[in-house]
C-alpha positions, -999 to 999 in steps of 0.1 A, spaced: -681 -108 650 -679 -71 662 -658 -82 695 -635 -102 669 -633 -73 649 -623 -50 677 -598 -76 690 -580 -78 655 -580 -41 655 -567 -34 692 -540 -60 683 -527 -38 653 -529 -7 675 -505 -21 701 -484 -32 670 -483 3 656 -474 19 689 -443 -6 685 -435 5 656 -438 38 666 -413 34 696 -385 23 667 -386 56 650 -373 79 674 -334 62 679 -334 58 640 -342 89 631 -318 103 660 -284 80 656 -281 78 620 -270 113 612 -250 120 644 -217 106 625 -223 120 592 -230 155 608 -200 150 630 -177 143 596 -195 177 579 -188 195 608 -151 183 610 -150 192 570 -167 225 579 -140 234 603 -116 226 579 -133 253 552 -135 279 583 -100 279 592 -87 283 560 -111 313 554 -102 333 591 -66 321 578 -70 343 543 -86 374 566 -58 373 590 -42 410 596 -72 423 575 -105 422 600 -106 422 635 -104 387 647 -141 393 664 -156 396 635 -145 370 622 -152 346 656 -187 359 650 -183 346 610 -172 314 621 -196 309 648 -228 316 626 -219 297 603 -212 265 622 -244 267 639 -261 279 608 -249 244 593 -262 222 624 -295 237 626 -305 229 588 -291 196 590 -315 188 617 -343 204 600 -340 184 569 -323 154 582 -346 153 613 -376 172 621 -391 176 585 -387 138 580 -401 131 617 -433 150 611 -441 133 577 -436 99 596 -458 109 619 -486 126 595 -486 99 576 -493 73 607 -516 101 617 -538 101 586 -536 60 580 -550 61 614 -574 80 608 -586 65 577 -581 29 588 -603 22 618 -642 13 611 -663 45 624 -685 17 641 -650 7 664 -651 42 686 -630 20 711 -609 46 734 -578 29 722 -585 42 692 -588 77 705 -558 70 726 -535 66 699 -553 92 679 -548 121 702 -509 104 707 -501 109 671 -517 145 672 -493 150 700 -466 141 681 -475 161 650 -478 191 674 -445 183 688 -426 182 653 -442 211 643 -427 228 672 -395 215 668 -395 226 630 -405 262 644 -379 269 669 -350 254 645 -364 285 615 -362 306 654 -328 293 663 -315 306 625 -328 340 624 -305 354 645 -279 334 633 -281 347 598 -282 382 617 -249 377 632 -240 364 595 -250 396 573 -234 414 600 -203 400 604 -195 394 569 -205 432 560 -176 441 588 -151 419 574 -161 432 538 -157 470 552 -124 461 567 -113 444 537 -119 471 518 -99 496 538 -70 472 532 -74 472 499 -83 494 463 -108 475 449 -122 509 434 -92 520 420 -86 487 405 -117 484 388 -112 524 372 -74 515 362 -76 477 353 -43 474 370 -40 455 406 -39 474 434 -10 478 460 -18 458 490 -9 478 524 3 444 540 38 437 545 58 405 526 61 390 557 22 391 563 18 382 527 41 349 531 24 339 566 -8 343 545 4 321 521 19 296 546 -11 291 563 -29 282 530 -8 253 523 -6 240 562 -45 226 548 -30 207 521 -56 198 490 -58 163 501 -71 172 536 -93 200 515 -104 176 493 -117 154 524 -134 181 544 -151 193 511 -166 158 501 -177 151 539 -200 185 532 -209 179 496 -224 140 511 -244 163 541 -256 186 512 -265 157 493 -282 140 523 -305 167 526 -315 175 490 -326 137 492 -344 138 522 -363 171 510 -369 150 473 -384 124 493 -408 149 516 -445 149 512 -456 185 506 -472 204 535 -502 210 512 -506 177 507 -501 165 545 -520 187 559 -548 191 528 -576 192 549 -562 223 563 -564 245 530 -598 257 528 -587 273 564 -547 284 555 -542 291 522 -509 299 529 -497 264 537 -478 258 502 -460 289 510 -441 266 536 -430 243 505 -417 273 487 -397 284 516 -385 254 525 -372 243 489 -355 279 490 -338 276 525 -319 241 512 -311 265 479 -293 287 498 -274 268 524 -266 248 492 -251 277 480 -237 289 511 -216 256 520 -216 244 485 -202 274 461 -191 304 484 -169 286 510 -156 265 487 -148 292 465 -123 309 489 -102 283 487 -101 285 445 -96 319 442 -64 332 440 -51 356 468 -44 387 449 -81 385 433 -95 405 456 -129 420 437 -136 385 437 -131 379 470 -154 414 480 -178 393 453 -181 361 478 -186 383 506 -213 398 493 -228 370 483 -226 354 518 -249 385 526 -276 383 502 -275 346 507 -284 353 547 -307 378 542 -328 359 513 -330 330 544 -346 359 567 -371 368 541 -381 329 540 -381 334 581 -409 356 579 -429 335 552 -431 307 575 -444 323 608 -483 327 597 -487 288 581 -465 272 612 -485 293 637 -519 278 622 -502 247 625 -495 243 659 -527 255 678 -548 234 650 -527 205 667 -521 223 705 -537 202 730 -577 202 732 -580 213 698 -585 176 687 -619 182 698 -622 207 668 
């Protein structure tokens, strides 16, 4: 009865580790075109933003504008369209392991697959980490580059003296820049707007979803409280990091493109909104580095033991 048992059991071990092999290339193909659309869309948003600055901050600036904010969009998508989802997959197999096999049954195969799904917890979890790494400098360069286009916009510019006299202020460019401004506006017509912006609203969408659909950390990794309190302080960050790239790609882009040109205090608004946006994600940054670090060496190699 007991060899029967084991049999039965080893069977649905070897048909787990199947399943297992069919997670990787689903969780890896399926996003690759929608991300390539957002990214197309994103493009779209970015040009006609350098297009608005041009003549009035320096053009590395705004490369460096551009550049963060590309990458900045790429690296959450993988975190919540990727890694996040990949390491509940795999606590979850993790714990139903766990809890599954008889504690008569110590077959090896059992410990096998036990320490593989560890291994696999440990390697999200490192993957999770160095996407929040791969963003901190990136939301640097941000705050940085959008303070330097907000300090040259300002020299081209009265916003001061418009806000004491209520009347707008005489812009330094010449009509010719003004009408090249305005020409390069309309080259992005509103239908092709209207495209790129739905192809990021669906990627915003996509991960709101996924993160609505996410086991808490405190609750995947529950047995860890009574050792790091801090773990539902991953939650909170992580529910705030999605609020802000929503707001970054979903209101202050996408407000450029509403307001008119000659609205400049609300321009200098955006800007500085892009700023406290960035640096509200580096606050999160820091938040995270204490619960993920107790995460990975409870799941580094030869700490299963523990």
């Amino acid at each position: 009865m007991i060899a029967n048992a084991e049999t039965a059991d080893l069977q649905q071990v070897s048909v787990e580790k199947q399943d297992d092999r069919q997670i990787a290339p689903i969780k890896q193909e399926e996003p690759n075109t929608a991300l390539l659309a957002a990214t197309g869309g994103l493009a779209v948003m970015l040009g006609q933003l350098v297009a608005y600055f041009n003549n009035r901050a320096h053009i590395d600036d705004l490369d460096v504008l551009s550049f963060s904010l590309h990458h900045l969009f790429c690296r959450v998508d993988f975190l919540y369209n990727t890694t996040l989802p990949a390491l509940a997959t795999w606590t979850k197999s993790l714990q139903a392991g766990q809890t599954g096999h008889p504690p008569h049954l110590a077959h090896p195969a059992y410990r096998q697959q036990d320490v593989r799904q560890r291994q696999q917890v440990w390697t999200q979890l490192q993957a999770i980490n160095r996407t929040l790494d791969r963003m901190e400098p990136l939301c640097h360069l941000l705050s940085d580059a959008a303070e330097c286009v907000l300090e040259r916009f300002d020299l081209s510019s009265d916003i001061l003296g418009f806000a004491e006299s209520g009347k707008p202020p005489a812009s330094p460019r010449s009509e010719l820049e003004h009408d090249d401004q305005q020409d390069w506006v309309q080259i992005i017509d509103m239908e092709r707007w209207e495209q790129a912006f739905t192809a990021i609203a669906q990627t915003l969408f996509s991960w709101q979803e996924q993160h609505s659909m996410l086991p808490s950390f405190a609750a995947q990794f529950a047995h860890l409280l009574p050792t790091a309190p801090t773990l539902p302080e991953l939650d909170a960050a992580f529910a705030t990091i999605l609020d802000s790239a929503g707001a970054i790609y979903g209101d202050i882009l996408p407000g450029f493109r509403a307001i008119l040109s000659a609205d400049e205090a609300m321009i200098a608004a955006l800007l500085y909104d892009l700023m406290q946006q960035s640096d509200q994600l580096l606050v999160k940054f820091d938040t995270t580095l204490e619960p993920m670090n107790t995460l990975i060496k409870h799941y580094a190699i030869g700490s299963e033991l523990n």
